[in-house]
C-alpha positions in Angstrom: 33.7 -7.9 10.5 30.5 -5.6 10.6 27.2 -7.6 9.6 25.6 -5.2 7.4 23.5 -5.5 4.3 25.1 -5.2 0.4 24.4 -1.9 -1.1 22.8 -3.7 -3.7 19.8 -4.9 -1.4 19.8 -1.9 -0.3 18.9 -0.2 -3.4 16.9 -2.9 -4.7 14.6 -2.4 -1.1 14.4 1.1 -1.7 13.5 1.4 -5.7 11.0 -1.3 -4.7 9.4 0.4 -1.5 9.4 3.6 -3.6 7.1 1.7 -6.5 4.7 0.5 -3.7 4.3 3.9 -1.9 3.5 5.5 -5.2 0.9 3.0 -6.0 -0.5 3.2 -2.6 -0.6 7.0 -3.1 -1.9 7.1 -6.8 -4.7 4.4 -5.9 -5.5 6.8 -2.8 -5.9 10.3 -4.4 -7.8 9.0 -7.1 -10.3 7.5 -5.3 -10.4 10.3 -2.9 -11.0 12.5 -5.9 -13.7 10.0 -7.4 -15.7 9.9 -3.9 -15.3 14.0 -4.2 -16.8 13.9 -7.5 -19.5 11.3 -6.3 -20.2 13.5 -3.2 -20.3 16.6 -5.3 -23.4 14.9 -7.4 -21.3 14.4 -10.7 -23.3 11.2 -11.6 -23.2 11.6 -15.6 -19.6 10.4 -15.2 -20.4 7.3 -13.0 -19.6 4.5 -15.2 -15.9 5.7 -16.5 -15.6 6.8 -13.1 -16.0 3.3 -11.7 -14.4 1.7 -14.2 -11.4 3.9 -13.8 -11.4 3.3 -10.1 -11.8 -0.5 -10.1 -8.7 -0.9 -13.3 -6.6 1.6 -11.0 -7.3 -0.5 -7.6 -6.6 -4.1 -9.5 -3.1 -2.2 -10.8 -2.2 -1.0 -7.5 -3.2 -4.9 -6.1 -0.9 -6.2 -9.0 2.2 -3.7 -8.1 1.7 -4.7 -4.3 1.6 -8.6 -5.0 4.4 -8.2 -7.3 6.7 -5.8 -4.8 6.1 -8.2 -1.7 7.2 -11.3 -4.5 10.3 -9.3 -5.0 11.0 -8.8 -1.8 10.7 -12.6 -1.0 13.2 -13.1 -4.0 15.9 -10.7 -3.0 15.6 -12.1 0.9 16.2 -15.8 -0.6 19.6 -14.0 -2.1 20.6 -12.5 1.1 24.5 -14.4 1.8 24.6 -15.6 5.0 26.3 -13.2 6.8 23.5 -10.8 5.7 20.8 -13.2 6.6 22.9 -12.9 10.2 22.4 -9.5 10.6 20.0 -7.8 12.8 18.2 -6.5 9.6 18.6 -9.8 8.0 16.8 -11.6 10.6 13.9 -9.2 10.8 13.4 -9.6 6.8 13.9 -13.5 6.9 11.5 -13.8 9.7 8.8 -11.3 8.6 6.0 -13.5 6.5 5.1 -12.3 3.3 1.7 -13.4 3.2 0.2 -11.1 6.2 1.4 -7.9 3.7 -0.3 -9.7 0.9 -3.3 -10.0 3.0 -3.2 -6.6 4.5 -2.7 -4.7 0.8 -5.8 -7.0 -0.4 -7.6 -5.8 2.0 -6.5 -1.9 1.8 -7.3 -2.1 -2.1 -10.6 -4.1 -1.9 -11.8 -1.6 0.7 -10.8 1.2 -1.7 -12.4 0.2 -4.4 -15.6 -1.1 -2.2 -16.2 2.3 -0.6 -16.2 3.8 -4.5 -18.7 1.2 -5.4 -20.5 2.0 -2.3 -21.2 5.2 -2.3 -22.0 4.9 -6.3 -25.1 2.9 -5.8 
């Protein structure tokens, strides 16, 4: 019998992974646009802009937390044959909290180098 992971994980890995790289991506180009505007001397805007910019990083921080929670859920529903495989093993094993950490850290410096480069 082939160890192998349910097409349901599957999908439920992949719609989740999908909401966390868009997230990633939206929280990105925005502030890459807001630094743009900041370095192009647009400072009538600077308070929306910052708001914007710290609400949109917090979101992001939210969507992150809640993906890796999800993640942790659907791995505590793995059967055991799935928990057996190789890919099983890798996502029992893996901790949670180093991506928790690691996101924190990506958004906070986001947000940080906005602020930054405001005042």
């Amino acid at each position: 019998m082939s160890k192998q992971i349910s097409n349901t994980a599957i999908s439920f890995f992949s719609l989740r992974s999908r909401d966390l790289f868009w997230s990633l991506t939206l929280a990105s180009v925005v502030n890459l646009i807001a630094l743009t505007l900041l370095s192009l001397g647009y400072q009538s805007m600077l308070m929306p802009l910052l708001v914007m910019v710290v609400l949109l990083n917090l979101f992001g921080l939210f969507i992150a937390f809640d993906t890796a929670d999800d993640f942790s859920a659907m791995i505590k529903d793995l059967d055991s044959t799935e928990k057996e495989s190789h890919v099983g093993r890798r996502l029992t094993e893996t901790p949670m909290f180093i991506f928790k950490i690691s996101v924190a850290i990506i958004y906070i410096g986001m947000a940080g180098s906005i602020l930054y480069a405001a005042l």
